[in-house]
C-alpha positions as protocol buffer text, in pm:
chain_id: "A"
residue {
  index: 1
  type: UNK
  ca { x: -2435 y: 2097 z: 798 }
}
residue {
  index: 2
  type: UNK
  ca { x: -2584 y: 1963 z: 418 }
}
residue {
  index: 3
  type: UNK
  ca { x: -2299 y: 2059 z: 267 }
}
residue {
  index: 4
  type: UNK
  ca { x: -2124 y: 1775 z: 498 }
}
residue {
  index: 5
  type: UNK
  ca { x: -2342 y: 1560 z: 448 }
}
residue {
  index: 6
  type: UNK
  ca { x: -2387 y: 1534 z: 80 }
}
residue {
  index: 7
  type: UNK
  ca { x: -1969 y: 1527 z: 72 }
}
residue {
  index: 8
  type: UNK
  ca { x: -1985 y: 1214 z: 222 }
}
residue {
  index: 9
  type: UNK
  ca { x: -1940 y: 897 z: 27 }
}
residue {
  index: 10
  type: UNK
  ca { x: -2166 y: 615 z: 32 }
}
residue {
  index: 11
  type: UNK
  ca { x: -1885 y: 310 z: -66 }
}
residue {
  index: 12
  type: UNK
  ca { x: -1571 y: 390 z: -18 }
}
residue {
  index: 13
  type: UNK
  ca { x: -1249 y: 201 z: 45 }
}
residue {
  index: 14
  type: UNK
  ca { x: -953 y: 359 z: 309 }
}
residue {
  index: 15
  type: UNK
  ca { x: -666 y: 422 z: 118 }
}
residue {
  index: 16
  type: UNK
  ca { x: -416 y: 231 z: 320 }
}
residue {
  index: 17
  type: UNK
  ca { x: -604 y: -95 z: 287 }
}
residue {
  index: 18
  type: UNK
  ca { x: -581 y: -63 z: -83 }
}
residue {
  index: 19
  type: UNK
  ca { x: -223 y: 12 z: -138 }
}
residue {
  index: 20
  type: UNK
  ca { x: -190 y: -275 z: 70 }
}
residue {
  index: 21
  type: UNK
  ca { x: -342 y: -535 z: -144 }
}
residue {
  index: 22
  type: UNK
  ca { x: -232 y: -340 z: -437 }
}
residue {
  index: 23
  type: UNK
  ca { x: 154 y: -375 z: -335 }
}
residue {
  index: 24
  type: UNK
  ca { x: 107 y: -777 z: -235 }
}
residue {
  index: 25
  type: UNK
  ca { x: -39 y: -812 z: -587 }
}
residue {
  index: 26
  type: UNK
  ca { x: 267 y: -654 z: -681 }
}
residue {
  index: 27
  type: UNK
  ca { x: 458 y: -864 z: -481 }
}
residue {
  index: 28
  type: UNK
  ca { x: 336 y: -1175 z: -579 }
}
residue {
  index: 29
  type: UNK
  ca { x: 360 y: -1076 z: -973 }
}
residue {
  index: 30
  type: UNK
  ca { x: 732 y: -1033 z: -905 }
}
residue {
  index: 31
  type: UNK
  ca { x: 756 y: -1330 z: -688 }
}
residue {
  index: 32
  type: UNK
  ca { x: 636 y: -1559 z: -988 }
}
residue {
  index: 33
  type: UNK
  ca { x: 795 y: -1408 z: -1258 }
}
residue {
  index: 34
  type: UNK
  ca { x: 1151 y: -1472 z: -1125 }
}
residue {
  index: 35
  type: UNK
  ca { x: 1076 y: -1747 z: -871 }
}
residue {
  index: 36
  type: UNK
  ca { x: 890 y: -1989 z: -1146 }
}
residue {
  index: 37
  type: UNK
  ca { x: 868 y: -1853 z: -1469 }
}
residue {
  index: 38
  type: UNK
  ca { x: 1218 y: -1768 z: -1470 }
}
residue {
  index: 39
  type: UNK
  ca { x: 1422 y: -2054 z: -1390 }
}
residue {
  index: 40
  type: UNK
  ca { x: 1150 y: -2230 z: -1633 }
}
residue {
  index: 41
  type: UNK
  ca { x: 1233 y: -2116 z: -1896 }
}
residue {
  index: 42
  type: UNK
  ca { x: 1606 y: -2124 z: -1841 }
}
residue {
  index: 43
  type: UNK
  ca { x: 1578 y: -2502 z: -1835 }
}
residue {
  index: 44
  type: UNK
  ca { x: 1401 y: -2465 z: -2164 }
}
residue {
  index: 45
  type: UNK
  ca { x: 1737 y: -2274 z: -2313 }
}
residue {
  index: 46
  type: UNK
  ca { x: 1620 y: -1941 z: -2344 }
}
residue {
  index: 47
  type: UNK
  ca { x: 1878 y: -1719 z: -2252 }
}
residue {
  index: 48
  type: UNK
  ca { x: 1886 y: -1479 z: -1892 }
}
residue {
  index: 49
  type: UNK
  ca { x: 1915 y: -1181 z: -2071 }
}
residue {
  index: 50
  type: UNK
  ca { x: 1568 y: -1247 z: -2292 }
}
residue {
  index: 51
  type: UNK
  ca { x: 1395 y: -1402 z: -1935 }
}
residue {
  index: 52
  type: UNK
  ca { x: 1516 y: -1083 z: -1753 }
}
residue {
  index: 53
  type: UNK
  ca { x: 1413 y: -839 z: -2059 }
}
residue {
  index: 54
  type: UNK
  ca { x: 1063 y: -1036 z: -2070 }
}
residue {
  index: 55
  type: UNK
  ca { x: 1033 y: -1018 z: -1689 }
}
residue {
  index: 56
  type: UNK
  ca { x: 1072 y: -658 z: -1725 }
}
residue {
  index: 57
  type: UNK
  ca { x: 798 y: -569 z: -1989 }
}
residue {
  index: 58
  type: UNK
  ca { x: 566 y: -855 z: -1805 }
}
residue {
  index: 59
  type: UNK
  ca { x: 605 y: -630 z: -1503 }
}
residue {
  index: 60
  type: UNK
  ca { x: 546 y: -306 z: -1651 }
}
residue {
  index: 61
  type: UNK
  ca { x: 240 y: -424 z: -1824 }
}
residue {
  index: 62
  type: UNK
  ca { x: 85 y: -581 z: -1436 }
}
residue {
  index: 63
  type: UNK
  ca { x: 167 y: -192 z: -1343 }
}
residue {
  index: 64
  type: UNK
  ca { x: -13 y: -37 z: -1615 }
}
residue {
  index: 65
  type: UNK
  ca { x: -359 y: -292 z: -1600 }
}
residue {
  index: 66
  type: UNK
  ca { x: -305 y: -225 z: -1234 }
}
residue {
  index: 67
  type: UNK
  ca { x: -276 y: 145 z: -1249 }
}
residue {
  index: 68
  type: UNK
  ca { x: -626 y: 162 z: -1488 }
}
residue {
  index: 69
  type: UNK
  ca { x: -786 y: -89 z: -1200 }
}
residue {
  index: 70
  type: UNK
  ca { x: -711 y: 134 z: -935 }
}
residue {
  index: 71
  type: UNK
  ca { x: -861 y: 449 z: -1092 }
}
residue {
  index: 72
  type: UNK
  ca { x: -1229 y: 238 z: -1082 }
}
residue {
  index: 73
  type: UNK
  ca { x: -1172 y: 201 z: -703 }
}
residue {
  index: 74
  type: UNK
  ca { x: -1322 y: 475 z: -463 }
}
residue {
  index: 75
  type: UNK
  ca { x: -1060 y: 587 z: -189 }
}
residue {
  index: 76
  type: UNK
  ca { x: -1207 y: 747 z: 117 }
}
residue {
  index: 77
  type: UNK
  ca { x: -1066 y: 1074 z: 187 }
}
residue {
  index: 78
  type: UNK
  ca { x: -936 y: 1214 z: 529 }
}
residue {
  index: 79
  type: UNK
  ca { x: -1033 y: 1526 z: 497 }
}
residue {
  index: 80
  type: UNK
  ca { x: -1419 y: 1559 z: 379 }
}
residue {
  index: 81
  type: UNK
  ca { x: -1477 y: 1150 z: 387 }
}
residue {
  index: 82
  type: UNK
  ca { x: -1573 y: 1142 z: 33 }
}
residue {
  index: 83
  type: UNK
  ca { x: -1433 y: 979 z: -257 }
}
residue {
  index: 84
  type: UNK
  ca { x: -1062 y: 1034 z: -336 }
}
residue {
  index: 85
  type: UNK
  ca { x: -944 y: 859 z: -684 }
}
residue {
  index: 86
  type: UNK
  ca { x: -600 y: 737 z: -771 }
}
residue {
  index: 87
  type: UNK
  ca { x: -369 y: 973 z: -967 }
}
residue {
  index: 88
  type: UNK
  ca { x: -86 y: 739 z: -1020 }
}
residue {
  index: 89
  type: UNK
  ca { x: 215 y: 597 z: -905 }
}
residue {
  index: 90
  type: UNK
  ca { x: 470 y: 869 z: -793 }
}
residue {
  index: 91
  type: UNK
  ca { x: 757 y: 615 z: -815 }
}
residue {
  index: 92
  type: UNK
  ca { x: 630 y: 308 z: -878 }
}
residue {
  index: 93
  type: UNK
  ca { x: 580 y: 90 z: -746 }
}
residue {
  index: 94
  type: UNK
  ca { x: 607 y: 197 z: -366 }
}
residue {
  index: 95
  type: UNK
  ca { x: 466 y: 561 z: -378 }
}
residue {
  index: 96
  type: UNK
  ca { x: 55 y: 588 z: -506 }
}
residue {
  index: 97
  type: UNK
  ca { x: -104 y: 924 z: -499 }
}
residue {
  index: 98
  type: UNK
  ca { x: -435 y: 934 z: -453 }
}
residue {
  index: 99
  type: UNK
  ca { x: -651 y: 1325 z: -522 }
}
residue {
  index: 100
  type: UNK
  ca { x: -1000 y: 1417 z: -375 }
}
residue {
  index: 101
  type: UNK
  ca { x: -1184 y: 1633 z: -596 }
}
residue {
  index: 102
  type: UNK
  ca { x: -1453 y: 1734 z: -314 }
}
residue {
  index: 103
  type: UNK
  ca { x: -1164 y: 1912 z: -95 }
}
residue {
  index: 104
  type: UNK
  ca { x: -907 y: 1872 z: -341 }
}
residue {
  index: 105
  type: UNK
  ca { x: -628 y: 1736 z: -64 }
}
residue {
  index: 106
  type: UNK
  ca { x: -371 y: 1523 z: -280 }
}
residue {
  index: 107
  type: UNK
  ca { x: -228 y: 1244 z: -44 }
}
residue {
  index: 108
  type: UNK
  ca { x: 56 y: 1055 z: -122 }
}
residue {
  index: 109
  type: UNK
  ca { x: 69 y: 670 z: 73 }
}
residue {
  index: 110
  type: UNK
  ca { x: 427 y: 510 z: 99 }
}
residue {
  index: 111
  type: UNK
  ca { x: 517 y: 175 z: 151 }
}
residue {
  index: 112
  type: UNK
  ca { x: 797 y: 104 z: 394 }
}
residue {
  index: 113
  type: UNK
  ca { x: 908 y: -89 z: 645 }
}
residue {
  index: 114
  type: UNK
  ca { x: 760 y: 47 z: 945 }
}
């Protein structure tokens, strides 16, 4: 019955609600990057090809400061309610593993249309 308890965290986030925020931040990046930034620039006479290559490293870069975020935020585990961590994105951006080291239960959250 101690071993329980000790397991359990004392702040910790559920998983789903993160990937959630996660994914709109995502979302959003994307949305400005093509939406404003984009045509923007085009007006400016820089060409599509250097907006779209651009658009591509700006977006890779939100993943990887968004990837080292999300390893500082606890998870809350299903199995022994402690504190999972994020392992990475399985392929990104719409699969994120997170990995309790209490139980050591790997769960994998998906986003899709449900």
């Amino acid at each position: 019955m101690n071993r329980k308890i000790e397991q359990v965290a004392g702040f910790a986030v559920p998983g789903k609600l993160v990937v959630g925020c996660v994914f709109m931040i995502q979302f959003m990046a994307l949305i400005m990057g093509l939406g404003m930034l984009g045509p923007y620039f085009h007006e400016r006479g820089v060409h599509y090809l250097i907006i779209g290559i651009g658009a591509l490293t700006a977006f890779a870069v939100v993943q990887v400061v968004l990837g080292l975020g999300l390893k500082l935020v606890p998870v809350r585990c299903l199995r022994c309610r402690g504190r999972s961590r994020f392992l990475g994105f399985s392929w990104w951006p719409f699969v994120y593993r997170f990995g309790c080291s209490g139980c050591g239960l790997l769960r994998r959250i998906e986003v899709g249309a449900r």
